[in-house]
PDB file of N, CA, C and O in Angstrom:
ATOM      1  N   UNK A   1     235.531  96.069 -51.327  1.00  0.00           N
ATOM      2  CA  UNK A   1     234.728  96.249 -50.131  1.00  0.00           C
ATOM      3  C   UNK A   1     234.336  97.720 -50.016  1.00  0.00           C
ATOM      4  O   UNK A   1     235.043  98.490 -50.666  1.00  0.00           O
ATOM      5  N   UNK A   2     233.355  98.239 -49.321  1.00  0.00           N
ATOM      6  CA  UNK A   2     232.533  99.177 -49.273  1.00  0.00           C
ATOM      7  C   UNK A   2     232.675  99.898 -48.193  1.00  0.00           C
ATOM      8  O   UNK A   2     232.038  99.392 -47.269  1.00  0.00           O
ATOM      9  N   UNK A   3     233.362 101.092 -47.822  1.00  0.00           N
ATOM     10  CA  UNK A   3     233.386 101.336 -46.391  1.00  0.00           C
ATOM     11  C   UNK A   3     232.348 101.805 -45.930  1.00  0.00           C
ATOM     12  O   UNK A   3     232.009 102.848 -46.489  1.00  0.00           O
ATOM     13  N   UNK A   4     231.369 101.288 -44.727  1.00  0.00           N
ATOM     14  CA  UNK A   4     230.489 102.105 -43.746  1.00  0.00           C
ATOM     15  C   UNK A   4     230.369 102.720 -42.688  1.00  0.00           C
ATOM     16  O   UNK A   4     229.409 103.415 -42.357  1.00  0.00           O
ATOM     17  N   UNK A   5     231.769 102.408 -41.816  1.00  0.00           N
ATOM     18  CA  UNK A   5     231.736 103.738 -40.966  1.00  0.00           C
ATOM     19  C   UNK A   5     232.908 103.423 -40.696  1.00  0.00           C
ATOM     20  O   UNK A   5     233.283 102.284 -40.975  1.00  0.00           O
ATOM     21  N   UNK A   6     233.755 104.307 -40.110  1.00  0.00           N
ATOM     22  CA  UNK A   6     234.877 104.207 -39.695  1.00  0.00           C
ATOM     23  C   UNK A   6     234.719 105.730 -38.462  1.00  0.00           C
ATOM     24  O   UNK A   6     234.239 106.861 -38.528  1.00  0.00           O
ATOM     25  N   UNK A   7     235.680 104.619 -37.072  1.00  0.00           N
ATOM     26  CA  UNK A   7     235.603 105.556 -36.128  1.00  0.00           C
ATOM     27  C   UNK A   7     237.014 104.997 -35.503  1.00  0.00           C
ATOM     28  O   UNK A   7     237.762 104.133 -35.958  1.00  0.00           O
ATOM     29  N   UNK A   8     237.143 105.907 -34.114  1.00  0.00           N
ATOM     30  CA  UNK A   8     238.692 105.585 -33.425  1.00  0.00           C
ATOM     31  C   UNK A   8     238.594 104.262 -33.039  1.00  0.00           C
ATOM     32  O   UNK A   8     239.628 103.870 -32.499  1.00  0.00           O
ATOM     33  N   UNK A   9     237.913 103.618 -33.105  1.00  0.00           N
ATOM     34  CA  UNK A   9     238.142 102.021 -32.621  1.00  0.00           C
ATOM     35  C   UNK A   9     237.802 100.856 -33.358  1.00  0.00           C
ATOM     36  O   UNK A   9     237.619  99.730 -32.897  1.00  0.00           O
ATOM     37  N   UNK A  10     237.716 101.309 -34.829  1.00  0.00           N
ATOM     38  CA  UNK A  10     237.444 100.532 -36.048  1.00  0.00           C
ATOM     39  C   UNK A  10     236.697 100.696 -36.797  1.00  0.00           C
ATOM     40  O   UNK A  10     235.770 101.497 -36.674  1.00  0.00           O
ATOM     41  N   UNK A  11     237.007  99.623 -38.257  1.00  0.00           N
ATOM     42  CA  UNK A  11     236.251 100.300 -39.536  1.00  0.00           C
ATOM     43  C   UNK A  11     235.513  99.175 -39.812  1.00  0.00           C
ATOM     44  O   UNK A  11     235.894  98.023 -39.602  1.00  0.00           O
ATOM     45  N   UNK A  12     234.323  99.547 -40.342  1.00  0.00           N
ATOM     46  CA  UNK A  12     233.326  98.490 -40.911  1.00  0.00           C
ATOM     47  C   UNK A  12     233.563  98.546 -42.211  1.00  0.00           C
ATOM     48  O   UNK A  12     233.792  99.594 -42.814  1.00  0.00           O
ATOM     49  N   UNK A  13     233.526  97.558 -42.655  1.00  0.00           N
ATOM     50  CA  UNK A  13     233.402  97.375 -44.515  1.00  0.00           C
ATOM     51  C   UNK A  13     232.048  96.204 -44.871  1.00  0.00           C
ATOM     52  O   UNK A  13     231.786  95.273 -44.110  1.00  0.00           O
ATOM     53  N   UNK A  14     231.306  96.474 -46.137  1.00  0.00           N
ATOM     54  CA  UNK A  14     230.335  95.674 -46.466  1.00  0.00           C
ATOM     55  C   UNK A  14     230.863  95.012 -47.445  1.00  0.00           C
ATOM     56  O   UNK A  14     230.953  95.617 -48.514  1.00  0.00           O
ATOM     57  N   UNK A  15     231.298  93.775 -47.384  1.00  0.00           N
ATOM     58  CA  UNK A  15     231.748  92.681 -48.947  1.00  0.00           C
ATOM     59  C   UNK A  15     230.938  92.718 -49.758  1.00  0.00           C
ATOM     60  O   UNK A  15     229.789  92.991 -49.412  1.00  0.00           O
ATOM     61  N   UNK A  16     231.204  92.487 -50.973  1.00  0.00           N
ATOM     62  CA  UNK A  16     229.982  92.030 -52.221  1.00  0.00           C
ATOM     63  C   UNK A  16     229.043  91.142 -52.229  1.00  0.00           C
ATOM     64  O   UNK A  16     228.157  90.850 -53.032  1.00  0.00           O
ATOM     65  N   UNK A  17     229.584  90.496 -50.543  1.00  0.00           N
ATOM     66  CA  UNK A  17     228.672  89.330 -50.224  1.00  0.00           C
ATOM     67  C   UNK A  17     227.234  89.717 -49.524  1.00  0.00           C
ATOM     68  O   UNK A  17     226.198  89.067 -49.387  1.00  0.00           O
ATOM     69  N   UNK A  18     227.679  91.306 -49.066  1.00  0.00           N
ATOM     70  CA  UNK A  18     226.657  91.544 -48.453  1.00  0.00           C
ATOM     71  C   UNK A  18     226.946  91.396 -46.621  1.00  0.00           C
ATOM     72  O   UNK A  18     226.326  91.848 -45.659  1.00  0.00           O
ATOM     73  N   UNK A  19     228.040  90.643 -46.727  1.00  0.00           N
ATOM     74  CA  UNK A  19     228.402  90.559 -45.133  1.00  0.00           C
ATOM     75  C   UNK A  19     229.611  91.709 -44.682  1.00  0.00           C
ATOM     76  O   UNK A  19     230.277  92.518 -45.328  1.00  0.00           O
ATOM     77  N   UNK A  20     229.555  91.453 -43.666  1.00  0.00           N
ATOM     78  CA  UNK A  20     230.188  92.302 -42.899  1.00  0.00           C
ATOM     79  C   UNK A  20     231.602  92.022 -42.500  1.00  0.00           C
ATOM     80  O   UNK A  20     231.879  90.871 -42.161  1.00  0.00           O
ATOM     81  N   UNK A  21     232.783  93.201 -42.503  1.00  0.00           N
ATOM     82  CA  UNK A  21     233.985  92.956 -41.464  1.00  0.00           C
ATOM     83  C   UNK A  21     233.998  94.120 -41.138  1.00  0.00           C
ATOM     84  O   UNK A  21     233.440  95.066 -41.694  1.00  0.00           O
ATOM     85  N   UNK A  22     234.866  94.103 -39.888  1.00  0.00           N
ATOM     86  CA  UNK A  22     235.421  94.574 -39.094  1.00  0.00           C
ATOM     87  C   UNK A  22     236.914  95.005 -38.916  1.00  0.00           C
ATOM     88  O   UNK A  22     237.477  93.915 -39.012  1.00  0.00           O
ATOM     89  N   UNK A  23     237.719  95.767 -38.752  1.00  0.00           N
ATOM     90  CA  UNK A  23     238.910  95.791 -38.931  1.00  0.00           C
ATOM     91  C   UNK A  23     239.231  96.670 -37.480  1.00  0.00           C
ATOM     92  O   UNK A  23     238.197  97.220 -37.101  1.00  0.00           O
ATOM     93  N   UNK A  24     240.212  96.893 -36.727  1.00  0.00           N
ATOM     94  CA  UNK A  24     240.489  97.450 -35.421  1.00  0.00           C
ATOM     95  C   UNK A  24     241.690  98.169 -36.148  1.00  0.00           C
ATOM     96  O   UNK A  24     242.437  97.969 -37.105  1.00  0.00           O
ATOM     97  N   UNK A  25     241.456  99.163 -35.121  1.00  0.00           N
ATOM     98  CA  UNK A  25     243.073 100.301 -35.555  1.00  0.00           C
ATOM     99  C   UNK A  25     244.466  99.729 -35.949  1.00  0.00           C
ATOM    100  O   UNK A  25     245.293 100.040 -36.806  1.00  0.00           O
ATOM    101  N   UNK A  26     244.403  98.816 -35.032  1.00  0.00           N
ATOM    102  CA  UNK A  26     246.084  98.056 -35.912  1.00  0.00           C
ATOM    103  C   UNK A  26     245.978  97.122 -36.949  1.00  0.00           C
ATOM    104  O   UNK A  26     246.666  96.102 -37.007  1.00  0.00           O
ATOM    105  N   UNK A  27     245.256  97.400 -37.647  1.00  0.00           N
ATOM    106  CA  UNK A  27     245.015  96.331 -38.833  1.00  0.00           C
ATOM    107  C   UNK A  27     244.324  95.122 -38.694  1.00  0.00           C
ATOM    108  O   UNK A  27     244.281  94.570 -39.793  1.00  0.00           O
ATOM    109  N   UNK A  28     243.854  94.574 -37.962  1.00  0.00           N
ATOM    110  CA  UNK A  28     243.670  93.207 -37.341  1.00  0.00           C
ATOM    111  C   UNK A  28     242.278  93.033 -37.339  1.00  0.00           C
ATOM    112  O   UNK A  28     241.555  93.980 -37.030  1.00  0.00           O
ATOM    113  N   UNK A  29     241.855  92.039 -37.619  1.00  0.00           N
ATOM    114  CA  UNK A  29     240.338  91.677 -37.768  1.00  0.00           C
ATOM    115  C   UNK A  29     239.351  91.327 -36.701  1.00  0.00           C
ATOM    116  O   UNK A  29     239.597  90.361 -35.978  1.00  0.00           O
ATOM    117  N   UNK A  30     238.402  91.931 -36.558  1.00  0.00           N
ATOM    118  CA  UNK A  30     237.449  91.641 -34.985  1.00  0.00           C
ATOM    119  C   UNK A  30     236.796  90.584 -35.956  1.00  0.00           C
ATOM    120  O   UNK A  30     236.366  90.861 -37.075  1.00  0.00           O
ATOM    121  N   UNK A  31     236.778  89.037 -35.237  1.00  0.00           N
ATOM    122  CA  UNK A  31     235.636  88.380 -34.933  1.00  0.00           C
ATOM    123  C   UNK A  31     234.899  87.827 -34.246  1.00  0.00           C
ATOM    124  O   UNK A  31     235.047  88.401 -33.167  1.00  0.00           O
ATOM    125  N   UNK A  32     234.068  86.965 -34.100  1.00  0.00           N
ATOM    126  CA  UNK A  32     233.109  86.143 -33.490  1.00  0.00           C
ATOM    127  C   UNK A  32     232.097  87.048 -33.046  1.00  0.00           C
ATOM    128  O   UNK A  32     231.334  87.816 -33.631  1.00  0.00           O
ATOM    129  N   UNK A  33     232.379  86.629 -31.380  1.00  0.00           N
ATOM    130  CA  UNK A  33     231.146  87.704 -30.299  1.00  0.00           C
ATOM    131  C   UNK A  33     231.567  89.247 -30.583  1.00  0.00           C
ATOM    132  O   UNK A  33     230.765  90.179 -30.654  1.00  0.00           O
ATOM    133  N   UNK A  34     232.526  89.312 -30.685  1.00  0.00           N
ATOM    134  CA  UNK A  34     233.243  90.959 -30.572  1.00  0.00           C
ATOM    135  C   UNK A  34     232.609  91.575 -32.025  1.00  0.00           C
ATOM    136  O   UNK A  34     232.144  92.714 -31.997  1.00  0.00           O
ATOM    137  N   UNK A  35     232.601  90.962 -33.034  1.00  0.00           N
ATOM    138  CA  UNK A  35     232.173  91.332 -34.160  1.00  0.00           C
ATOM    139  C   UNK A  35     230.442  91.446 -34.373  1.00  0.00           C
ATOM    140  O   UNK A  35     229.791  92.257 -35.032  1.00  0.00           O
ATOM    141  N   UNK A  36     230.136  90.640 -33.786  1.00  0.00           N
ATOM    142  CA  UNK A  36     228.560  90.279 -33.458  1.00  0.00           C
ATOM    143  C   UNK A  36     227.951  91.638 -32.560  1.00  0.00           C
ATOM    144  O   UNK A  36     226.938  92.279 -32.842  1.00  0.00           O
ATOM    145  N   UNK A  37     228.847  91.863 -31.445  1.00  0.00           N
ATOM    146  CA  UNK A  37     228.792  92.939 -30.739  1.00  0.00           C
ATOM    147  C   UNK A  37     228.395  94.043 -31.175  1.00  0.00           C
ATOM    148  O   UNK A  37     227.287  94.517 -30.922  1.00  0.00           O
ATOM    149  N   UNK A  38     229.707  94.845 -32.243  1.00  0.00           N
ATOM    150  CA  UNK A  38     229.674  96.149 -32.655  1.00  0.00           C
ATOM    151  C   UNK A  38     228.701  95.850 -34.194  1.00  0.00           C
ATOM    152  O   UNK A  38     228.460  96.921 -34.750  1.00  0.00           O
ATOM    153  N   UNK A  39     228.280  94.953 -34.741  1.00  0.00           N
ATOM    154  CA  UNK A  39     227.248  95.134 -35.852  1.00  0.00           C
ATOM    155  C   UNK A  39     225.984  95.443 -34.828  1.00  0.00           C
ATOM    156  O   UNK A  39     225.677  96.625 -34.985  1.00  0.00           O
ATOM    157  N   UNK A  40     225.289  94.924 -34.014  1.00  0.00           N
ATOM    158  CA  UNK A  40     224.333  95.026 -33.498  1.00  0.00           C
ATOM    159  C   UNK A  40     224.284  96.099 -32.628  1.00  0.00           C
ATOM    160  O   UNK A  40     223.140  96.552 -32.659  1.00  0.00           O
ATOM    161  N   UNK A  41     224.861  96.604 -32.005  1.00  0.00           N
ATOM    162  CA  UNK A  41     225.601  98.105 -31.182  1.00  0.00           C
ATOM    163  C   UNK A  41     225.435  99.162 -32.572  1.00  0.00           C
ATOM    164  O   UNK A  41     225.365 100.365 -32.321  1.00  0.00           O
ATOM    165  N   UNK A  42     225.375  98.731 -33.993  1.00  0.00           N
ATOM    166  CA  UNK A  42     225.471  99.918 -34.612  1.00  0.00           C
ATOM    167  C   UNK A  42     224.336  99.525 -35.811  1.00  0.00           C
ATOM    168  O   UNK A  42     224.420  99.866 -36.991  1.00  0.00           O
ATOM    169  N   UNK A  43     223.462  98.874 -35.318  1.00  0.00           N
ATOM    170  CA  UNK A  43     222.071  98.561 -35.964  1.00  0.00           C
ATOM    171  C   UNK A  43     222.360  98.166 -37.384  1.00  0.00           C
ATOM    172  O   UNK A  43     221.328  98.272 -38.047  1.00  0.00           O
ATOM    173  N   UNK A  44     223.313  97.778 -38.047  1.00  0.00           N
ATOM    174  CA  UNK A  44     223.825  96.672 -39.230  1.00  0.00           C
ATOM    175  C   UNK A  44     223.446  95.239 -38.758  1.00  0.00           C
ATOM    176  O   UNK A  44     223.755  94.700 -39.821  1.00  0.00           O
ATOM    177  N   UNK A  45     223.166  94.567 -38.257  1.00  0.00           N
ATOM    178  CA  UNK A  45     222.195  93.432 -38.300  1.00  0.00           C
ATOM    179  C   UNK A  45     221.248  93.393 -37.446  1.00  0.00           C
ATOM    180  O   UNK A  45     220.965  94.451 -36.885  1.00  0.00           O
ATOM    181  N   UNK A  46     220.469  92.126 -37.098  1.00  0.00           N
ATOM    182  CA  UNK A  46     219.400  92.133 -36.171  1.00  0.00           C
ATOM    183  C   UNK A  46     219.224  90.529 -35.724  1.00  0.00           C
ATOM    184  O   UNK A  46     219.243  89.586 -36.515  1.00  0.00           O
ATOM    185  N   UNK A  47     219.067  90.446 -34.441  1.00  0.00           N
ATOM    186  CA  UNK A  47     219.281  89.096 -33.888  1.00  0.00           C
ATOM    187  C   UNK A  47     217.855  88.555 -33.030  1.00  0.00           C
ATOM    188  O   UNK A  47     217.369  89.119 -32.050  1.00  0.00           O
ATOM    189  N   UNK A  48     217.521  87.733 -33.468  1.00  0.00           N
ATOM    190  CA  UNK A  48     216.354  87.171 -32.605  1.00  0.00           C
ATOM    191  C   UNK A  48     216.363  86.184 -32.124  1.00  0.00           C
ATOM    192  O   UNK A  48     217.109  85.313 -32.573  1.00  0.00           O
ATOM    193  N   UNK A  49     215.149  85.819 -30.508  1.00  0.00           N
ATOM    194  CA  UNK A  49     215.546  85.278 -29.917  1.00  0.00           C
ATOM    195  C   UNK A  49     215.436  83.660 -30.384  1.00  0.00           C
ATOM    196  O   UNK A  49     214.671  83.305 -31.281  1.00  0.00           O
ATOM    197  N   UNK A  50     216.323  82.722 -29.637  1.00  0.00           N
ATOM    198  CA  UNK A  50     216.162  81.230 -30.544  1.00  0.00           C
ATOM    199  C   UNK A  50     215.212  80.955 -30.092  1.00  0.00           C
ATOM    200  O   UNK A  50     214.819  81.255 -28.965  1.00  0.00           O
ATOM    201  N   UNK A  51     214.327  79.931 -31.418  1.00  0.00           N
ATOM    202  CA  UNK A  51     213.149  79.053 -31.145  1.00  0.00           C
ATOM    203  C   UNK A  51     213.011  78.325 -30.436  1.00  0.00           C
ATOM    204  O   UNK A  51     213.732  77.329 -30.507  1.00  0.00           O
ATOM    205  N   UNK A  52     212.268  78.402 -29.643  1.00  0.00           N
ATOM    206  CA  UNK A  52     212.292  77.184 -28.653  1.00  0.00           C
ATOM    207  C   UNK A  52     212.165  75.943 -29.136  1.00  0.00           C
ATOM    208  O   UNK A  52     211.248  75.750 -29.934  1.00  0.00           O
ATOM    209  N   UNK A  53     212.970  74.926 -28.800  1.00  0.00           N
ATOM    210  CA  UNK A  53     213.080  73.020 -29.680  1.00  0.00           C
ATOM    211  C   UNK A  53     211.598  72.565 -29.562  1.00  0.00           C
ATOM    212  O   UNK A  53     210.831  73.013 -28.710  1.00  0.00           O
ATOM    213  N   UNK A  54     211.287  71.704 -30.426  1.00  0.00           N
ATOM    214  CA  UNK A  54     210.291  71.155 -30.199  1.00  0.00           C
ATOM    215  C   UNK A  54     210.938  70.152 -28.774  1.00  0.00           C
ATOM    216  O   UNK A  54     212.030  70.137 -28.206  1.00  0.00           O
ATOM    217  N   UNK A  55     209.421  69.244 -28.543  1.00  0.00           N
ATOM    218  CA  UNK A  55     209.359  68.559 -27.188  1.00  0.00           C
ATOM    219  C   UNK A  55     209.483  67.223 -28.093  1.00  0.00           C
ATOM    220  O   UNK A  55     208.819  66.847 -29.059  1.00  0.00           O
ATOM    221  N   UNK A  56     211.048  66.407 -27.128  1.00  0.00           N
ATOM    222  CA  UNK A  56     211.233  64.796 -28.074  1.00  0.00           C
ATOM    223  C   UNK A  56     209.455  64.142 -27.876  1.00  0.00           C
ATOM    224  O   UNK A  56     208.458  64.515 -27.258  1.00  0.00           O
ATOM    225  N   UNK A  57     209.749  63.175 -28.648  1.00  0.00           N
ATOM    226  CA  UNK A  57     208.094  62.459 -28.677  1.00  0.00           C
ATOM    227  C   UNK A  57     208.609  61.317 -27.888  1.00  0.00           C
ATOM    228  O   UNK A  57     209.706  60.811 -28.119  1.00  0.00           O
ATOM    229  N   UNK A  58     207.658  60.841 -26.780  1.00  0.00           N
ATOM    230  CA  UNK A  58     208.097  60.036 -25.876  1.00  0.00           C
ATOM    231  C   UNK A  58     206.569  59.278 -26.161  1.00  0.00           C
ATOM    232  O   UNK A  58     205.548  59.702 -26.703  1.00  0.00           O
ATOM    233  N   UNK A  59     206.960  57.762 -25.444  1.00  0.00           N
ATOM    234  CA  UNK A  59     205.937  56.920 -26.041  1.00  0.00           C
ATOM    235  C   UNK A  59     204.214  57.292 -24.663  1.00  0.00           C
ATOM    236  O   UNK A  59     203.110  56.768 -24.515  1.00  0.00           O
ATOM    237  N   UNK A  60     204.927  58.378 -24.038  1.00  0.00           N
ATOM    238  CA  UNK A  60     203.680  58.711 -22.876  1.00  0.00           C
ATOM    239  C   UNK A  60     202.531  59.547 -23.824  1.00  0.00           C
ATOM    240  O   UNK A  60     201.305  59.578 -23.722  1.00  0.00           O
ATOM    241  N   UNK A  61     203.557  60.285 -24.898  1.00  0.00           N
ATOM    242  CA  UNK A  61     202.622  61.456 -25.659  1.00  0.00           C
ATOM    243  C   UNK A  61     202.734  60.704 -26.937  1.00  0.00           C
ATOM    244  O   UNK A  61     202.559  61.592 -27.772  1.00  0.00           O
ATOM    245  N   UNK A  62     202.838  60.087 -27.296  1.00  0.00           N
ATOM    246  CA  UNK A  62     202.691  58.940 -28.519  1.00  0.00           C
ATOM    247  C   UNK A  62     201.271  58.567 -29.024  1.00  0.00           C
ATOM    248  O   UNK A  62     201.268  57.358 -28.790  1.00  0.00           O
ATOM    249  N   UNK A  63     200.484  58.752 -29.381  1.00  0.00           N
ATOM    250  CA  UNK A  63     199.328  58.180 -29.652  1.00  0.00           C
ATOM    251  C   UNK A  63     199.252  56.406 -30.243  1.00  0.00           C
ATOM    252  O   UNK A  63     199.704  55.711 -31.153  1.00  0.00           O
ATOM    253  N   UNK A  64     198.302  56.283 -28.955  1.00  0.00           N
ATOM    254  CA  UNK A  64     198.666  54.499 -29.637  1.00  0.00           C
ATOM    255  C   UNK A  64     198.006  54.313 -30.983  1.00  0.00           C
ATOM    256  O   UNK A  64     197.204  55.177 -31.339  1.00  0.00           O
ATOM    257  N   UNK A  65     198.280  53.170 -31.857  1.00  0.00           N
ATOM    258  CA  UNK A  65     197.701  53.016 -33.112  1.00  0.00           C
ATOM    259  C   UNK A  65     196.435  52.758 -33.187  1.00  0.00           C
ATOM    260  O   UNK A  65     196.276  51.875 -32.344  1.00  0.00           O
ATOM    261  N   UNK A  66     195.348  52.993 -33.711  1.00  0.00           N
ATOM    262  CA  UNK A  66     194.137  52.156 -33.848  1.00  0.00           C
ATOM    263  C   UNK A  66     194.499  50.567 -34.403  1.00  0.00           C
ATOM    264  O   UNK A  66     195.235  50.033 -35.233  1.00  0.00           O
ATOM    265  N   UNK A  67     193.645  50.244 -33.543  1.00  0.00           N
ATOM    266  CA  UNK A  67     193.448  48.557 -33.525  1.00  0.00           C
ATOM    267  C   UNK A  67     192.564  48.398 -34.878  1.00  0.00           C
ATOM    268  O   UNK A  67     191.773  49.283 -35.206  1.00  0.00           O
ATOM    269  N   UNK A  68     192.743  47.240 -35.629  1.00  0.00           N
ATOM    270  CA  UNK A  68     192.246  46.926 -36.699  1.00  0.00           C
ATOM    271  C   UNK A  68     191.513  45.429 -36.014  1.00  0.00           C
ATOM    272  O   UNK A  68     192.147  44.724 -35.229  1.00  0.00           O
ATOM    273  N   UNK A  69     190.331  45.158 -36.384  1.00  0.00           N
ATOM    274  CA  UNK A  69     189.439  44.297 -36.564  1.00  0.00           C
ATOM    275  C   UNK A  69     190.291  43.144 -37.010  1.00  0.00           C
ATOM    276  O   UNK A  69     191.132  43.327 -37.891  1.00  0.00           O
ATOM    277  N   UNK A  70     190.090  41.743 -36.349  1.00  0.00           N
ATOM    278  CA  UNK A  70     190.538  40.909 -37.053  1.00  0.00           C
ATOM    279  C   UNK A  70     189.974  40.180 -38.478  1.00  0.00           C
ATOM    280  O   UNK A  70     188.762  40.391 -38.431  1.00  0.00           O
ATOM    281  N   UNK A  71     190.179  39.641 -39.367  1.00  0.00           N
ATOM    282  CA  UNK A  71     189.429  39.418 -40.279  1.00  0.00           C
ATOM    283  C   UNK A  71     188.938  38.088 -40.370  1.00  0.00           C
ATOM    284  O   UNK A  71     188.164  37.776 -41.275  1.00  0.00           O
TER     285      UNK A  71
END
């Protein structure tokens, strides 16, 4: 692992994976939100906002089928 910063309240390391940890002064590993936190607090990743879902298809916005001619 690669160290990238280290300060009084923890050290960043970059894996070979390319991802990120975190480590806190007593040895112990920051994750989840807390980890999410200080990468983005120290401009090592970048988060955007979620896509908005598409809209379910309901049979109001459904387009009816074209009718076929009988033969």
């Amino acid at each position: 692992m690669e160290l990238v910063k280290k300060n009084e309240n923890y050290i960043i390391y970059k894996k070979r994976s390319g991802r990120y940890c975190i480590q806190n002064p007593k040895g112990g590993w920051i994750r989840g939100a807390d980890k999410v936190k200080v990468l983005l607090d120290e401009k090592l990743i970048k988060m955007e906002a979620p896509k908005p879902k598409a809209q379910p298809v309901t049979a109001e916005t459904t387009p009816a089928p074209a009718e076929t001619p009988p033969k």
